[in-house]
Structures are given as C-alpha cells and as structure tokens.
C-alpha positions in Angstrom: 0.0 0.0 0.0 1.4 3.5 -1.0 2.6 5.7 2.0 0.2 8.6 2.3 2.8 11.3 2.9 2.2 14.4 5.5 1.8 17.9 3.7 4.2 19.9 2.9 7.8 20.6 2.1 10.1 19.0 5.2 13.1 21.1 3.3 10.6 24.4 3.2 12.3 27.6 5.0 9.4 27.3 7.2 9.4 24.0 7.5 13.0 23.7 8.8 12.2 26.8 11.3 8.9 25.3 12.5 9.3 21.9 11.5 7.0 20.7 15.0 3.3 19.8 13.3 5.1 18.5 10.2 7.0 15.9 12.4 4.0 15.3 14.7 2.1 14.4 11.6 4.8 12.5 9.9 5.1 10.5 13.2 1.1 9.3 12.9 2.4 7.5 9.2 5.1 6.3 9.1 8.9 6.2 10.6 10.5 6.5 7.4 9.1 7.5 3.8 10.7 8.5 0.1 10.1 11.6 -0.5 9.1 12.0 -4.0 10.7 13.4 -6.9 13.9 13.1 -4.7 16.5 10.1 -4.0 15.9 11.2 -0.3 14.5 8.7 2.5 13.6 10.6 5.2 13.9 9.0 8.4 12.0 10.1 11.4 11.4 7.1 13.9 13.4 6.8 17.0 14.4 3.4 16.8 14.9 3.7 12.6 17.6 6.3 13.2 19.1 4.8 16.0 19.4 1.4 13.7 20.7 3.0 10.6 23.6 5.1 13.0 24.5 1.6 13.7 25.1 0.0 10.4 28.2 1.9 9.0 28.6 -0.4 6.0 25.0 0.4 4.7 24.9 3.3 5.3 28.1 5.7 4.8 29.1 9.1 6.5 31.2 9.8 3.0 29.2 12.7 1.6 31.6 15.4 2.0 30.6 16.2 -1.4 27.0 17.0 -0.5 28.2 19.2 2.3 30.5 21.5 -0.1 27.9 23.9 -0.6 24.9 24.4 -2.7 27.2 26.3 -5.5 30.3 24.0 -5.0 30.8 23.6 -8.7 30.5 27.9 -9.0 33.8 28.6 -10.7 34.7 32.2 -9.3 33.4 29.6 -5.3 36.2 26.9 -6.4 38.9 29.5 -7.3 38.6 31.3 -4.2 38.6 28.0 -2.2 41.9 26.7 -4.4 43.8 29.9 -2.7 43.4 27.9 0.4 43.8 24.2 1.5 42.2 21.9 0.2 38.7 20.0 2.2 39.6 16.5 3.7 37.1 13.9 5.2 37.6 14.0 8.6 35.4 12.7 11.1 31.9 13.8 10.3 32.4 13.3 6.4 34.7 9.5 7.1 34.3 6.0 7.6 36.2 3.2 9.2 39.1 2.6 8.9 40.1 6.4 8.0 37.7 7.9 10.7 38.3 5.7 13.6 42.0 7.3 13.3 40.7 10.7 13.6 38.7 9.8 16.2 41.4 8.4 18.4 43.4 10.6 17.3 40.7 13.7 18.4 39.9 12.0 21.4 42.3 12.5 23.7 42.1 16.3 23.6 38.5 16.1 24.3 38.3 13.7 27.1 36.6 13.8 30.2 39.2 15.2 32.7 40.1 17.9 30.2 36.6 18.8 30.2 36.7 18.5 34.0 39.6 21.0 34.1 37.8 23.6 32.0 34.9 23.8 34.3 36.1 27.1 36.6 37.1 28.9 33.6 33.7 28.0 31.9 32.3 29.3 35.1 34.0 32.4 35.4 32.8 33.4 31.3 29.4 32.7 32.6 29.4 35.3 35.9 31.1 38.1 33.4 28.5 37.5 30.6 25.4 37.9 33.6 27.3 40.8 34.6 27.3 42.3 31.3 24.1 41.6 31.0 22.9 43.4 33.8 24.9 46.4 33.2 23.0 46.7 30.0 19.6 46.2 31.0 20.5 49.3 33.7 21.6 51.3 31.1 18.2 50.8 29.7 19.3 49.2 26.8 17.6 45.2 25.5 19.3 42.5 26.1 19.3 40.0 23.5 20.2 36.5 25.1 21.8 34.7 21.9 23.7 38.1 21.1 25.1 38.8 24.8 25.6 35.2 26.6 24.4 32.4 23.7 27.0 33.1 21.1 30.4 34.6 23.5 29.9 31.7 26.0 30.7 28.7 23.7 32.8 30.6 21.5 35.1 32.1 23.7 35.2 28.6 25.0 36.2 26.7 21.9 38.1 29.7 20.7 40.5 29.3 24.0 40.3 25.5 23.5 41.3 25.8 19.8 44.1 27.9 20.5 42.2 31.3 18.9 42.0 33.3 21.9 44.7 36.0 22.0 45.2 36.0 18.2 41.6 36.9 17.2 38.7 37.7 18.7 35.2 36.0 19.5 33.2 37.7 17.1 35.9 36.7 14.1 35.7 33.1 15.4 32.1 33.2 15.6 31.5 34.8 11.9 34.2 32.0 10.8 31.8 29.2 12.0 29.0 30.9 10.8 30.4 30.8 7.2 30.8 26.8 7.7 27.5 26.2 8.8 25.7 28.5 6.0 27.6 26.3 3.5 26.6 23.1 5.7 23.1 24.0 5.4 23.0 25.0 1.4 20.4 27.6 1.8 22.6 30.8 1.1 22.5 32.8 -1.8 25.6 33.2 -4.1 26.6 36.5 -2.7 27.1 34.8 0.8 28.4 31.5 -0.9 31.3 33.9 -2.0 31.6 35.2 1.1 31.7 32.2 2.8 34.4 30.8 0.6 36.7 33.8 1.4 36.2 33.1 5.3 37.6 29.5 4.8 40.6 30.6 3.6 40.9 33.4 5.7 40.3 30.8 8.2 42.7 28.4 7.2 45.1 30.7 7.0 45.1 31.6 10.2 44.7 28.9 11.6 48.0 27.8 9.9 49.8 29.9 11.5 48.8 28.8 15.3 49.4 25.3 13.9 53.4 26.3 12.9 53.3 27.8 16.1 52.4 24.7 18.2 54.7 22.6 16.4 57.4 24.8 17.2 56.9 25.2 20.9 53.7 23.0 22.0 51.4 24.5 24.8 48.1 22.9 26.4 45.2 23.7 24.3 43.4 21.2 22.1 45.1 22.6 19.1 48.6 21.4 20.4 47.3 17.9 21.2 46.1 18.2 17.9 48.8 19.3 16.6 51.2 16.2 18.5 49.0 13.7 19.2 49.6 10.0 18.4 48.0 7.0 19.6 49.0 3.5 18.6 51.5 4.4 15.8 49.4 6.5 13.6 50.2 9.2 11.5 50.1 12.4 12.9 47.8 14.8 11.4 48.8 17.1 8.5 48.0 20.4 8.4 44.9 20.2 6.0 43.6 17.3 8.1 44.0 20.1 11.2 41.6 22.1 9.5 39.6 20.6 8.8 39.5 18.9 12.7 39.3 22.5 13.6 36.3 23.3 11.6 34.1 20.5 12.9 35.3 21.5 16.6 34.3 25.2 16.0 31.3 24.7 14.7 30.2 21.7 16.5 31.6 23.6 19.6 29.4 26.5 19.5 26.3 26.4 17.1 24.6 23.6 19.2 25.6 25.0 22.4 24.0 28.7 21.1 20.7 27.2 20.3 20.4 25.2 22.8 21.1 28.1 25.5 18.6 30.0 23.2 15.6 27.4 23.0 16.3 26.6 26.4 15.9 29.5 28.1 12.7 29.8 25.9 11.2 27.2 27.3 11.9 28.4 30.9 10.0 31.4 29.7 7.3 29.8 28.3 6.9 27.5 31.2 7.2 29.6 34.4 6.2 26.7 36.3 9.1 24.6 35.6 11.7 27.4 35.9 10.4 27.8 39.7 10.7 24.1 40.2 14.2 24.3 38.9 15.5 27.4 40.5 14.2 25.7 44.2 15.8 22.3 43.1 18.8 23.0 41.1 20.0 19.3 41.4 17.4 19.0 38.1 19.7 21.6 35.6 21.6 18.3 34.5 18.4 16.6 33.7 16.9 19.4 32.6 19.6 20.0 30.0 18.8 16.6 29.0 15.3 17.8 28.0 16.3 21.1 26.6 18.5 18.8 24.0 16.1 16.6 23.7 13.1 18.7 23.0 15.1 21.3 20.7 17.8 19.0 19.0 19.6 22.2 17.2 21.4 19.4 14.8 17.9 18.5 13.5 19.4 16.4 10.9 22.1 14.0 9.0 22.6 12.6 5.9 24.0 9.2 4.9 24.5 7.8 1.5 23.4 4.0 1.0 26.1 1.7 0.0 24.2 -1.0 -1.0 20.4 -2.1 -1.9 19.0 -2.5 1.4 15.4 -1.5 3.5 15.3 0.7 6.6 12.3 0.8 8.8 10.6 -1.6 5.9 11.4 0.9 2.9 13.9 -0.6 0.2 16.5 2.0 -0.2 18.9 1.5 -3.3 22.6 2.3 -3.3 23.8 5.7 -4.4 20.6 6.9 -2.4 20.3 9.8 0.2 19.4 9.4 3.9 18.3 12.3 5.9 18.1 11.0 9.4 16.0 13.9 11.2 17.1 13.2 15.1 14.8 15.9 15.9 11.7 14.2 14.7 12.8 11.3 16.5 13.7 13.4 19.8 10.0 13.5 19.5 8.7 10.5 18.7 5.4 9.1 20.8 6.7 5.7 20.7 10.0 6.6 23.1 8.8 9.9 24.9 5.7 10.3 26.4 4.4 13.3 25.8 7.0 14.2 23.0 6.0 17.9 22.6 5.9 19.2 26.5 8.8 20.3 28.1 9.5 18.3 31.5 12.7 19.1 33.3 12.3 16.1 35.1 11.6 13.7 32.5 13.1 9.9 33.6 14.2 9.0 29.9 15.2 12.6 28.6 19.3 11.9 28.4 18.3 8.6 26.2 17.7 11.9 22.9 19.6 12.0 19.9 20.7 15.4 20.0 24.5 13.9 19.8 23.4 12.0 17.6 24.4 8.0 18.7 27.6 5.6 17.5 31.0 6.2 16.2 29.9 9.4 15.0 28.4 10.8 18.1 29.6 14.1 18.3 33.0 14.3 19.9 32.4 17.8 22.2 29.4 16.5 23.6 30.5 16.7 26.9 32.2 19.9 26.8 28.6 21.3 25.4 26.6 19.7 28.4 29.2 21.0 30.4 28.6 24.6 29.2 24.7 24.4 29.1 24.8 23.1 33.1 27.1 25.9 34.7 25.7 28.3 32.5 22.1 27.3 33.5 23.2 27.2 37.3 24.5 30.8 37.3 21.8 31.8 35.4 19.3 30.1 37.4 20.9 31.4 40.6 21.2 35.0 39.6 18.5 36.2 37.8 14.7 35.7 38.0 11.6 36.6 36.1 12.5 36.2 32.6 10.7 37.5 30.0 10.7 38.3 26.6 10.9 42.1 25.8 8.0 43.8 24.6 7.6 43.6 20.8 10.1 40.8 20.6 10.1 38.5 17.2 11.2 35.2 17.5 13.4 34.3 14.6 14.5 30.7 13.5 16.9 30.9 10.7 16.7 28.1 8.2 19.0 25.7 7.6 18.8 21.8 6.4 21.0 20.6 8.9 21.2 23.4 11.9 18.1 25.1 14.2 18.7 27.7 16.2 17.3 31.2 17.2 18.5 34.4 15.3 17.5 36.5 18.5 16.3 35.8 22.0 15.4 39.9 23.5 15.0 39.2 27.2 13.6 41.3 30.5 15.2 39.9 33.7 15.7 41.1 37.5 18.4 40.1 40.0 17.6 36.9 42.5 16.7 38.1 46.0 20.2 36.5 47.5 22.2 35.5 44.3 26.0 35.3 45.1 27.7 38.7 44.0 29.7 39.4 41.1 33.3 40.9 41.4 32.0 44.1 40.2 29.1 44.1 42.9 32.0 43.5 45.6 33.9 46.1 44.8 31.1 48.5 44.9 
C-alpha cells in the first residue's frame, strides 16, 4: 500500500524553522518515507535512526561532497577555495578505517578530565557574561540572550580550547563558524556562498599559523594535542587534516551550544512553572539540560548515502541513495517519549535523545557542550529571576537543512533576592 505522505515541504524555510506539526504528523504515518521526486528517504522514527547510525557499511558518512555547498561547482566559489587548502574527510564526512584514526586521534584532547579541568574557567565566562548583561539592562538598553551570553559563552570557550583566543577575537571566530555552517546548510544565496568561501581561507590561514606555532613550541590547548598527538602508531595529522578537525570543533563547539542556550531559556519562559521548580531544586539543571536537548535538538538532521540495496524501517532504499536522518523528529517520537512535545525538566528518559546524535559518529564535544549548558544554567538560574521576553520581541528561526537555532532571543530579567555577587558588585 502507497505511503500517504504528511503535507508539505520537510526542506521548506518554514518547515526547517517550524518543522513541530510536520514531524507530529509525519510521526502518525510512518517512521520513514521517500520523499518523492527526490532520492531522499527521510527517516523520522526513534528506533529507525538509531538502527541506521548503527550499520556503517550500509549506510556511509562519505558525503563530503554533499556538504561543499549548494554552488560547489560555482567557478569564481572553487577559485577562491583553491587559494586555500584543500577539504579532507575528517570525522563527520569519514568511515572506518580512515575515521576511527581521527577519532582516536581527536579524542584525547576532548576527554573527560580535560573537560573537567575547563569547568572554573567556563564558570567564570558565565558570571562576566550575567554581569554584562545586567549592566546593559541598567543602562536601559535590551538584552538579547543569543547576542550577549548564547554566542560569547561557547565561543570564547572553543576559541581558547582551539588555540584562537589571543590572536583573534570571538566575534571573528564566531562569523568564521558561521560561514561553515551557512555552507553546511545550502540555503545561502551566491553573494554569501562567495563570502563564505573567502572566510575559509581566511580561516585556514590563520589557523595555519597557530598550527606552525604549536609545532614549534607545544602549549596545552586542544590545538597542540592536535597538533602532537599520536595514539598507537598512527600518523600524525597534517595540516589540512587540522583544518579541517578545527572546523568540525568550531562549529560543533558553539552552534549547538547557542541554540540550545537560546531554546532553552525559551522554554523556561514559556513554562514559568518549571523554571520555579528548577530554581528551588537546582540538582534537576543536569536533567533538565537533558530535556532542553532533547526537545530542541539544534542538529535536526544528518545525511548518509546507502552503500548497498537494502530497506530501513521496511522501505527498500537502493545504493547511491540519500538518507536524511531527522534526530529531531525522533527526539520527539510518541513511541520513546511520552508526551514528546511538552517540556518536563524532570523527564526519567530525557538523556536517552539523539541530540549527539548516537555511535561512532556521536559528536565528539558533547561533553564539553553539556558541560557549558549546566554551569551556565546554574548561574543563570541562581542569579537572575523573572524572565521574559521584551516587549515587541520577534522570534526568529533561521533556516537551515541541517542546523536550528534562534537568530534572536530579547529578554527582560531582574536580579535573584540572594544571588551570590559578582566581582564588580563586591567592589562597589
């Protein structure tokens, strides 16, 4: 019997910014379908992404290709990107055996006691960004959340981690990642495809500097372990495959962290009720994390090419065929998560999402972003009350295939009756 498919357009602009009802819908058909016209399957069921993330010889993370950018093939795109170094499959765009080296080799600057170690400095970005915060709001001026804490928390934390801080500044770091993830998503018009190409290089060429630099006289960031690591006799990495290492970290490293700040504190917002519960019981913020990446899932999507003839959730796929595994639409999928749409900081099975996505490809900073979502909500939390958003304030989702995430978050706040003091309240 033909699949009766939900309406619309999953790749629509306002689809991919309010993609909710089309995923509830889709869920009440079926957890997979073709979509027509296409050689897309679009997956949507919990357990039929979690079994195609499994099977690595079916179904192949190789589609760097598809990832180049909507105009790729541009001429005057290409000549600006030949100036530069050239792309390399790495660990997002690899397979076995040529991504398990990257990832050992990736690894061990991202492990657990490093993340450990970064905690107090992660803490002490958060306290200066509240401050800030404050200190605008008593000027009179808005505070936009994404602007003023969302985007210069993570950032400044990958920047330092990826061995930017010092030679350039957030806001470079920030448009550089930017200019990956507009290419990522293949949404941009040629204009900012140009643009974007120039920030690669300009990129890369920075970032081969600090990468002479480390070899010369290593220090303790992730870049040097990069830049020297070695595990089991493999190669170190050249200087292209640092680039592209750095890329995935700086992107991966701030744009889920952002939106998930963003849509989290949105949720608080939107359900007063659970941000009192949480600010009396602040043992939940892990939890409720959890939930916020669950519920939000700002990687709402990956592809995978099919190697061979094969079916997925009972729909024959053929080789040379597209997946688009949607781990947002099976973040909220009935059939793991009761409930799927509400927001429930407590919720038993929340850390059991996708949001990481599952596997050998599960993202690699994932503990450094929960890491930054729970201090950062615990300050938060602890320090200000009564959130809400400012009058007239528009709620933007920029759209993207792969990437969700607010443009804009313009917030109202006061100070908690009792929060701990900031350095600058001391001294006063």
């Amino acid at each position: 019997m033909k699949t009766v498919l939900p309406p619309g357009n999953p790749f629509a602009p306002e689809t991919l910014s309010d993609p909710w009802a089309f995923y509830a819908a889709a869920h009440r058909i079926a957890p997979a379908f073709a979509l027509p016209g296409t050689p897309i399957t679009y997956v949507i069921g919990y357990d039929a992404v979690v079994d195609a993330v499994g099977r690595v010889e079916e179904f192949s993370n190789a589609f760097g290709t598809d990832l180049a950018g909507a105009r790729s093939q541009d001429p005057e795109v290409t000549a600006i990107l030949e100036t530069g170094w050239p792309a390399v499959d790495t660990m997002l765009t690899a397979d076995p055996p040529v991504h398990t080296r990257y990832r050992k080799l990736v690894n061990l600057a991202f492990s657990m006691k490093k993340v450990e170690a970064l905690e107090a400095r992660i803490r002490e970005i958060v306290v200066q960004l509240i401050a800030a915060m404050e200190a605008k709001a008593a000027r009179g001026e808005t505070v936009d959340f994404v602007a003023d804490f969302a985007i210069p928390l993570p950032v400044a934390v990958i920047a330092s981690e990826i061995g930017m801080q010092g030679s350039t500044d957030v806001l470079t770091v920030k448009r550089w990642s930017d200019a990956f993830a507009d290419r990522l998503g293949q949404m941009i018009p040629r204009e900012r495809e140009l643009e974007c190409a120039r920030e690669v290089v300009e990129f890369q060429r920075h970032s081969k500097v600090l990468i002479d630099e480390r070899r010369a006289n290593p220090t303790g960031d992730l870049l040097s372990d990069l830049v020297h690591a070695s595990v089991d006799g493999e190669k170190p990495l050249d200087d292209a495959e640092i680039m592209s290492v750095l890329q995935q970290l700086m992107v991966a490293g701030n744009e889920t962290t952002t939106s998930t700040l963003a849509a989290g504190l949105l949720n608080l917002i939107q359900n007063p009720e659970a941000l009192a519960r949480v600010q009396n019981d602040p043992a939940m913020i892990p939890n409720m994390v959890e939930e916020m990446l669950r519920l939000e899932t700002p990687t709402s999507g990956m592809w995978r090419v099919v190697k061979r003839d094969t079916e997925i959730a009972g729909i024959p796929v053929k080789a040379g065929t597209m997946l688009m595994l949607r781990y947002a639409a099976a973040n909220r999928d009935p059939s793991r998560f009761d409930n799927p749409d509400a927001f429930l900081p407590d919720r038993k099975n929340a850390r059991t999402h996708l949001a990481f996505g599952r596997g050998i490809h599960m993202c690699v900073g994932n503990m450094l972003s929960r890491k930054e979502l729970a201090v950062a909500f615990q300050e938060l939390l602890a320090r200000l009350d009564s959130f809400a958003l400012a009058p007239g304030a528009q709620l933007v989702w920029k759209p993207n295939m792969l990437l969700r995430g607010l443009s804009g978050l313009p917030i109202t706040f006061t100070a908690r009756t009792g929060a701990p003091q900031t350095g600058a309240e001391q001294a006063a």
